[in-house]
N, CA and C atoms as a LAMMPS dump frame, in Angstrom:
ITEM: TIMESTEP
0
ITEM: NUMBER OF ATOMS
327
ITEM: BOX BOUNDS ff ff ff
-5.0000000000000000e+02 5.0000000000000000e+02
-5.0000000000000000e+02 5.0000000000000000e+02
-5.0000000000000000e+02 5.0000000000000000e+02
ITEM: ATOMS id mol type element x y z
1 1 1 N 37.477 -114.035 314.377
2 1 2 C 37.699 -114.346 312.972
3 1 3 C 38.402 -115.687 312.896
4 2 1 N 37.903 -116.482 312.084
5 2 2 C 38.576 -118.269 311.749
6 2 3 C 40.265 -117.907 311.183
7 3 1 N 40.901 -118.516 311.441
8 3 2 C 41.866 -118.829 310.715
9 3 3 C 41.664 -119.613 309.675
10 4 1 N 40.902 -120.217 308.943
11 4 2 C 39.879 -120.56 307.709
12 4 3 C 39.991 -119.289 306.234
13 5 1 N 39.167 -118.514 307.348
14 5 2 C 39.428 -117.215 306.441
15 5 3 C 40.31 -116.554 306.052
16 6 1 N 41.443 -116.413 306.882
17 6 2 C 42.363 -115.544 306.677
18 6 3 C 42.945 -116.595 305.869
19 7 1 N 43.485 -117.816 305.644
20 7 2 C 44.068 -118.725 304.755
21 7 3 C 43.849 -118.208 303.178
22 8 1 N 42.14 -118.619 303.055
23 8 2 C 42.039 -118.038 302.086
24 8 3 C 41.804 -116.529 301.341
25 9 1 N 41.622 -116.049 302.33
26 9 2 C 42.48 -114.134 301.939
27 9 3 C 43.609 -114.108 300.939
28 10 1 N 44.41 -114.768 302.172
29 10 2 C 45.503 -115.151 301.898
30 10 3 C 46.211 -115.35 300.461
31 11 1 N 45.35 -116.703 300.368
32 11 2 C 45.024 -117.414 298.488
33 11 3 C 44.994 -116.229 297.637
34 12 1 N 43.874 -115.957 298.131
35 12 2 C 43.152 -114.824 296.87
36 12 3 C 44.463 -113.814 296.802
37 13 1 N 44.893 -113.536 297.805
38 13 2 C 45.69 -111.85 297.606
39 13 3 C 47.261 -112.469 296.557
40 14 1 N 48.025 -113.853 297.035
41 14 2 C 48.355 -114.578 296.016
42 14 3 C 48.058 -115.07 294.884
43 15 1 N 47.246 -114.764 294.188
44 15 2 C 46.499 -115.84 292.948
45 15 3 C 46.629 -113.639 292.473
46 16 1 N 46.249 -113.239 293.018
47 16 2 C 46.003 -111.686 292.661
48 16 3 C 46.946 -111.234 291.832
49 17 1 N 48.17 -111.464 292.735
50 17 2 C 49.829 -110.917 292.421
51 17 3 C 50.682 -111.98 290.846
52 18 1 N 50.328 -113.078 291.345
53 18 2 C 50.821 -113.681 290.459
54 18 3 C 50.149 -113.614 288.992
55 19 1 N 48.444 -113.631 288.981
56 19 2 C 48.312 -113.236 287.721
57 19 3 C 48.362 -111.61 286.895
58 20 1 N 48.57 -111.011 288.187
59 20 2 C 49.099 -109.091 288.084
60 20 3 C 50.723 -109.369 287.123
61 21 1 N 51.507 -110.519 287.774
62 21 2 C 52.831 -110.822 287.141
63 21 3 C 52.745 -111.157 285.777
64 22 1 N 51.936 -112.545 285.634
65 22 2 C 52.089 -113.258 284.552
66 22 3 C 51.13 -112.013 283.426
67 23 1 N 50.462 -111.121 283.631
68 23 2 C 49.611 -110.596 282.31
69 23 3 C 50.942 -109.53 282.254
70 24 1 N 51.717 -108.972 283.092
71 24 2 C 52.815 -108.131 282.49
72 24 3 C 53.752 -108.474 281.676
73 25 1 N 54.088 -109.835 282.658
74 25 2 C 55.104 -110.637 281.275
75 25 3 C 54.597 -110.875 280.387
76 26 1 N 53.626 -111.502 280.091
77 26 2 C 52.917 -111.584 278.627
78 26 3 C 52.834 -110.75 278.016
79 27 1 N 52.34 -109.28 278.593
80 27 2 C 52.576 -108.133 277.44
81 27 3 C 53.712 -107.504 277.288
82 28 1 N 54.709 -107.894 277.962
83 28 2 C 56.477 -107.405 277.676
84 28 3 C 57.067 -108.667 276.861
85 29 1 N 56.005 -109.193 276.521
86 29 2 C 56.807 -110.647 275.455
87 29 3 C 55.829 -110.263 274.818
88 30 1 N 54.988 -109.977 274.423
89 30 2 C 53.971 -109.427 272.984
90 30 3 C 53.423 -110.503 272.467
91 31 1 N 52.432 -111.41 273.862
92 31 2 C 51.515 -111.904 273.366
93 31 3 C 50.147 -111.684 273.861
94 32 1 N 50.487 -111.101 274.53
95 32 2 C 48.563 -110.622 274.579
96 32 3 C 49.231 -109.363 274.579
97 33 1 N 47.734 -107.893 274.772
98 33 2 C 47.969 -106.431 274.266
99 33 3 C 47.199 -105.723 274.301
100 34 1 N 47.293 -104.355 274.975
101 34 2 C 45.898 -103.539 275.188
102 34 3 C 45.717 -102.934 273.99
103 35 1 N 45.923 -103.373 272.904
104 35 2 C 45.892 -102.741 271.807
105 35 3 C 46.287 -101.151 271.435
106 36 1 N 47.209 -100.547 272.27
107 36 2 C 47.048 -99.163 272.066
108 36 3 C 48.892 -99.029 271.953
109 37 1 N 49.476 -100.085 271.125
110 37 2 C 50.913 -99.402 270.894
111 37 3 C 51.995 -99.132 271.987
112 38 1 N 52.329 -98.295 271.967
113 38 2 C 53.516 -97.316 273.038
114 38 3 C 52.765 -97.225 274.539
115 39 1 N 51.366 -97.191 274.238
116 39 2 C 49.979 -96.77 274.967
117 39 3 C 50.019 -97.877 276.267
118 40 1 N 50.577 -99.076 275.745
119 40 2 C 50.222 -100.084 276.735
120 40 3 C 50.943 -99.715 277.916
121 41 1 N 52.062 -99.117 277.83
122 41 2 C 52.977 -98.349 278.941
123 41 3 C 52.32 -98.189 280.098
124 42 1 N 51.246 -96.784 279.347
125 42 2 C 50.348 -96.613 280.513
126 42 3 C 50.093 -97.412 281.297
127 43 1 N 49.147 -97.817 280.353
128 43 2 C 48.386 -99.086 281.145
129 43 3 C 49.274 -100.113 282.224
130 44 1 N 50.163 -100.541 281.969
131 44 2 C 51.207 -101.239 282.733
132 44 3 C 51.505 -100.528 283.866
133 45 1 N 52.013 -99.279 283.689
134 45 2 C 51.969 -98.57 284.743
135 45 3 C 51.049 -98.431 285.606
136 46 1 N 50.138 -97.91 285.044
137 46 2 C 49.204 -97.692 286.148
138 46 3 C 48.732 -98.923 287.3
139 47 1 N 48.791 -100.36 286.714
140 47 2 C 48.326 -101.468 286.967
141 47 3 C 49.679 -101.436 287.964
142 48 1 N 50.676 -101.409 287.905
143 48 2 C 51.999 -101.43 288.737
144 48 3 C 51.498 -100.712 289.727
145 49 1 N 51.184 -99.796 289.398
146 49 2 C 50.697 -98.175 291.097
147 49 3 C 49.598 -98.873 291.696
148 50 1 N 48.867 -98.992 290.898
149 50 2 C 47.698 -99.759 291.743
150 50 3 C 47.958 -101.098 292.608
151 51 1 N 48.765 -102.208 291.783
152 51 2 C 48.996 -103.299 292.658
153 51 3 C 49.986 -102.876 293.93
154 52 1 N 50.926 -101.649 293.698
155 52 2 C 51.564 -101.656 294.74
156 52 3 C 51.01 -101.012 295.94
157 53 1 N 50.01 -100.214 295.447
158 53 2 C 49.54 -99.421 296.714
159 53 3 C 48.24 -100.49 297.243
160 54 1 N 47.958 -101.437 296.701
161 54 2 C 47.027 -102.719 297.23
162 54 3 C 47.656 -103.341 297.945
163 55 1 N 48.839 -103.281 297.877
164 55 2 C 49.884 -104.509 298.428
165 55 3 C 50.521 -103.919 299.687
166 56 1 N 50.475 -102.709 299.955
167 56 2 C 50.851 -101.63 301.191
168 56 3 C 49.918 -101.652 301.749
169 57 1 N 48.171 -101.6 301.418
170 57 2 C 47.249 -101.362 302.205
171 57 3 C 47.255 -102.734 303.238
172 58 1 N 47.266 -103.928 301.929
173 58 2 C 47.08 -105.432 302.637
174 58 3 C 47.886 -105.68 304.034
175 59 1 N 49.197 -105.01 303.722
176 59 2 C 50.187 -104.978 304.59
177 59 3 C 50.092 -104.316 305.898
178 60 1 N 49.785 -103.155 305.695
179 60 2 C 49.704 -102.025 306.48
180 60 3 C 47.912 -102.336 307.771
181 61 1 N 47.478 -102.08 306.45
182 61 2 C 45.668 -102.053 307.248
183 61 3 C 44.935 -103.144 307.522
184 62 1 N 44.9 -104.228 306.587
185 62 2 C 44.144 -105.385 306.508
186 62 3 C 44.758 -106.346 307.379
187 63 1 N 46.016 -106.656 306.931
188 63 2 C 46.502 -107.827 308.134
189 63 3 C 47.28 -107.702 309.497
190 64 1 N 46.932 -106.08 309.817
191 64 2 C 46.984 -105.858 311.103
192 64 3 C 45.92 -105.878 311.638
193 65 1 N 44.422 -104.884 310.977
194 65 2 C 43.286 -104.492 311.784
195 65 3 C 42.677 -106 311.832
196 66 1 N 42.663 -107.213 310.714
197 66 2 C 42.016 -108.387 310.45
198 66 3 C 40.718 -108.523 310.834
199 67 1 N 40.26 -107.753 310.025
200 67 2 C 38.303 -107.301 310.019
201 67 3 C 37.943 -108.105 309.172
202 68 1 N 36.757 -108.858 309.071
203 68 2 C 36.123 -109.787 308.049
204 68 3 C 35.636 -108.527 306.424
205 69 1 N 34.975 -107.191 307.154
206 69 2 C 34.641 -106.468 306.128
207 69 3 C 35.605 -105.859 305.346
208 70 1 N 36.509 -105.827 305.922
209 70 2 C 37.706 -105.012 304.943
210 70 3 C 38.173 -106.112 303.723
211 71 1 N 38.931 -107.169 304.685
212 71 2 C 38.923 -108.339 303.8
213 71 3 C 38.042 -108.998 302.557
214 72 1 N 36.685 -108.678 302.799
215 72 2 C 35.586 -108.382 302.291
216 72 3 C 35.619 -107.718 300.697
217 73 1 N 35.481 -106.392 301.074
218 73 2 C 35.689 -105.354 300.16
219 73 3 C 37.191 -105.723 299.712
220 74 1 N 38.095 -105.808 299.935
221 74 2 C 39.808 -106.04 299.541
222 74 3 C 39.703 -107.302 298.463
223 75 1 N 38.982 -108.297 298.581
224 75 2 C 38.428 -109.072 297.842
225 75 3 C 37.918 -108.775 296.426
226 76 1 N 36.521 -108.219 296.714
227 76 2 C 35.607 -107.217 295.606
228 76 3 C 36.858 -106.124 294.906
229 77 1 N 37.574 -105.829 295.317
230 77 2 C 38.341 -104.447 294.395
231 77 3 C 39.687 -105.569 293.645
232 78 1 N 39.776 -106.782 294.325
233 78 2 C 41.315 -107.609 292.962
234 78 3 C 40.187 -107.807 292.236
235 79 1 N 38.949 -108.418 292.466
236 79 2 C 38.147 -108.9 291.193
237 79 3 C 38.018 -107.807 290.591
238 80 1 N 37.402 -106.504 290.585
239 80 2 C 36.934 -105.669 290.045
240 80 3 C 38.252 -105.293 289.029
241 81 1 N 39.653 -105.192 289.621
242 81 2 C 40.855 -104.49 288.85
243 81 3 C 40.887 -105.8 288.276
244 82 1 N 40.737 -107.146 288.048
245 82 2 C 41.33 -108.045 287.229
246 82 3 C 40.268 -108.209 286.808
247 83 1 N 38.649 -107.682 286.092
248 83 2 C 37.81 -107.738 285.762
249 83 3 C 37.924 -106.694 284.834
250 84 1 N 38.48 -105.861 284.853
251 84 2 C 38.622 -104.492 284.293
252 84 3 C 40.22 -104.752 283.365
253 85 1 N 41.2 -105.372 284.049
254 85 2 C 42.245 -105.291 282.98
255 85 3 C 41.828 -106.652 281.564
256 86 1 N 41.126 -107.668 282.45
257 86 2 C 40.859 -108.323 281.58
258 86 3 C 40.199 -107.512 280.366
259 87 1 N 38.959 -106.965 280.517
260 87 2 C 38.545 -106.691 279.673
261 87 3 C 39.099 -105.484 278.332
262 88 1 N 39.905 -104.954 279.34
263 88 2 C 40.883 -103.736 278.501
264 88 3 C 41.886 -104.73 277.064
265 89 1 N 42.249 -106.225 277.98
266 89 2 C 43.087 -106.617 277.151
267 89 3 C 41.745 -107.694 276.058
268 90 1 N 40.804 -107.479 276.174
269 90 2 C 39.781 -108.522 275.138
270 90 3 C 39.237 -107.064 274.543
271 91 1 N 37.791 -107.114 274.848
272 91 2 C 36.903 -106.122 274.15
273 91 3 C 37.02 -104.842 273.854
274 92 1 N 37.826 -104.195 274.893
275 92 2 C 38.149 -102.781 274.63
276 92 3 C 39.759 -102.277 274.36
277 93 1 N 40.491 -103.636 273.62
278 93 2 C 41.527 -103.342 272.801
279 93 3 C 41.673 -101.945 272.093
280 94 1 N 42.614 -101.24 271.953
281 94 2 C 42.589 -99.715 271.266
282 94 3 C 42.402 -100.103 269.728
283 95 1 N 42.886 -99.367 269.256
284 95 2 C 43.174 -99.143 267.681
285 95 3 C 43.785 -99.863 267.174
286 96 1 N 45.216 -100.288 267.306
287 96 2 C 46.394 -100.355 266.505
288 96 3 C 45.887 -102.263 266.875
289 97 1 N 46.192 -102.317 267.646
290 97 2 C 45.518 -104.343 267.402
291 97 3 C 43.636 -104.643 268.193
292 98 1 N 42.841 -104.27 266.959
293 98 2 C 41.109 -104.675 267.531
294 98 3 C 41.328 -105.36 268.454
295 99 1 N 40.056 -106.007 268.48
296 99 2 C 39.528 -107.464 269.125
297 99 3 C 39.523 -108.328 267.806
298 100 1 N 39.82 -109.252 267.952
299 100 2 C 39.265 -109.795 266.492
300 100 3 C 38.757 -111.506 267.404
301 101 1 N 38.305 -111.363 268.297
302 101 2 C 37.788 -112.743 269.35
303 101 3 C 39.116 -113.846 269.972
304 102 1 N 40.221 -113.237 269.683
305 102 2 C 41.347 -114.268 270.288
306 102 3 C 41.887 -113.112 271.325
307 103 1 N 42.228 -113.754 272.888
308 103 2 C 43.048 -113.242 273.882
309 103 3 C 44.401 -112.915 273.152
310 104 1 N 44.979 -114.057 272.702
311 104 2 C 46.854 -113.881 272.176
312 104 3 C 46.595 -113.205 271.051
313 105 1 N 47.556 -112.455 270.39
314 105 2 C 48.269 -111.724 269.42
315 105 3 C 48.768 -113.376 268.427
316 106 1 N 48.438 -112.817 266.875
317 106 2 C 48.931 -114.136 266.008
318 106 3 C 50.333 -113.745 266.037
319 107 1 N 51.318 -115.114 266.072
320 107 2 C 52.183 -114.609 266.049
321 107 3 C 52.945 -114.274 264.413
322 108 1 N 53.39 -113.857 263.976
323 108 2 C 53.801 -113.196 262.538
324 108 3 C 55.332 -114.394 261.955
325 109 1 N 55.324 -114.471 261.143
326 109 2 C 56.593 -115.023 260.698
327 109 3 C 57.891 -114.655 259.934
């Protein structure tokens, strides 16, 4: 395996975490929003369990065994979970704030 690759693993599993950070702070400052109220909790949560038990596997399995396919697939599943929260926080907003075609929340005065 290149040390090429693992660099950018690397990248990716960073670029992962940090925008896992920055969409929490944004929705604990109430500008973007899964639209579902009290509801977003969940959602936060769950996204917390998930990044942490991604972040144990990376640790644990991936950058010990350092297989091209795992790395691979480990790849395919941040896109897929940041493909999926994205869309929770655009199109499939809950109830209490639609979609109305803007990412941010207006802010009120």
């Amino acid at each position: 395996m290149s040390y090429k690759f693992n660099y950018k693993f690397d990248i990716c599993f960073s670029i992962y975490i940090i925008l896992s950070l920055i969409m929490g702070f944004l929705n604990f400052m109430g500008f973007i929003t899964f639209g579902r109220g009290l509801g977003d909790v969940f959602y936060l949560g769950t996204i917390f369990l998930i990044d942490v038990c991604l972040s144990i596997t990376y640790i644990k399995a991936v950058r010990k065994l350092n297989r091209p396919l795992g790395k691979l697939i480990f790849i395919g599943i941040f896109l897929a979970e940041i493909t999926v929260v994205l869309l929770l926080y655009t199109i499939f907003r809950g109830p209490e704030y639609p979609w109305n075609g803007s990412l941010f929340l207006p802010l009120s005065n």
